[in-house]
GULO-17930 format. One record per residue (C-alpha): x, y, z. Coordinates in steps of 0.02 Angstrom, whole numbers, plus 50000, padded with zeros to 5 digits. Layout:
<pts>
XYZ
...
</pts>
This chain:
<pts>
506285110547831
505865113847648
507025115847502
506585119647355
507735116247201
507575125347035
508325117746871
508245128946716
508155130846528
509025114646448
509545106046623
508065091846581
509445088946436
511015081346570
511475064746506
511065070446344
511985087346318
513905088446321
514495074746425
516065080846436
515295098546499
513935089946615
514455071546617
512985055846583
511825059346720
510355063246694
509355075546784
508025062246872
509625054346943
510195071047022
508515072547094
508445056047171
510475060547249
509555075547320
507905066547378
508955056247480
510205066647549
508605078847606
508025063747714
509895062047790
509835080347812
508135078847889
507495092447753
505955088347626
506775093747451
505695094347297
506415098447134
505705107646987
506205111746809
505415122746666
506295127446496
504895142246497
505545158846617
503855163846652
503415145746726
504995148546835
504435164246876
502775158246939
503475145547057
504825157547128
503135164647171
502405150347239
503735148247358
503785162747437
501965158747454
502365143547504
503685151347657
505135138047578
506665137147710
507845137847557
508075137747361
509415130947264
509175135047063
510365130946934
509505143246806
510585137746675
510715151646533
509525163546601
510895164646748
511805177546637
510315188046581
508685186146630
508285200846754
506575193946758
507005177146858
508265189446983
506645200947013
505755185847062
507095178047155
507305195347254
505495193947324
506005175847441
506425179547609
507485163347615
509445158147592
509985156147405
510965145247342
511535144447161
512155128747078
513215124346924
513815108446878
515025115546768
516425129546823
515395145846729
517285154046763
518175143946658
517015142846510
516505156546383
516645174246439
514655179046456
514695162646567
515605173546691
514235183946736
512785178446849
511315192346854
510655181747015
512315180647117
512355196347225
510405189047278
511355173147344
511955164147482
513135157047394
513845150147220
514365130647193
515155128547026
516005115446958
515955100147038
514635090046926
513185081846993
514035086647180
513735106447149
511945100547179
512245089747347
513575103047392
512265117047387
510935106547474
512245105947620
512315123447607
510385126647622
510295115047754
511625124847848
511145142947801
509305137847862
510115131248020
511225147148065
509705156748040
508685149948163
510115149148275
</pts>
């Protein structure tokens, strides 16, 4: 099983940006968590992340190309606006999952809103570095119930 995950604009920044929004770790640490639940999971997850949409864009491509089993993205801003990335993400044939490692419903109102949610599975929000393990759980399963 392959799962892709997607980090967005600024997310290379955890550790770095707002610890009390995002806490100290770092990105590399998250995808290491995720690397190793994958191989509990029995799933092969590699994570990607691009400050530049059209980059995303391109590998939302790829994986459909690519026939992933399931995507989990944290797009970070471009969650709320960028109809661009939700095109793109409407083209996979695969479960969803979108990630937040802060609650977007409890922060500043045009946080709210997430242009890619009705595309999804699923939303995790909230739970820190665990929205990310959380939603590979959630890939896993989604991927399992459809081949059920």
């Amino acid at each position: 099983m392959k799962i892709l995950t997607l980090n967005g604009i600024n997310l290379n920044m955890f550790g770095k940006r707002d610890p009390a929004q995002y806490g100290s770790i770092t990105l590399a640490e998250i995808d290491a968590q995720l690397q190793q639940l994958g191989q509990e999971l029995g799933a092969q997850v590699e994570c990607f992340q691009t400050n530049f949409e059209g980059a995303m864009v391109e590998r939302i491509h790829q994986a459909h190309s690519d026939l992933v089993d399931a995507v989990i993205i944290n797009a970070g801003a471009w969650t709320h606006y960028s109809y661009g990335l939700r095109d793109a993400l409407a083209i996979l044939k695969c479960p969803i999952i979108e990630v937040h490692m802060s609650n977007i419903h409890a922060r500043e109102a045009f946080r709210h809103h997430s242009v890619i949610a009705e595309l999804t599975k699923g939303q995790i929000a909230g739970f820190g570095a665990d929205s990310y393990l959380l939603g590979l759980r959630a890939a896993v399963a989604a991927v399992h119930n459809l081949k059920a």
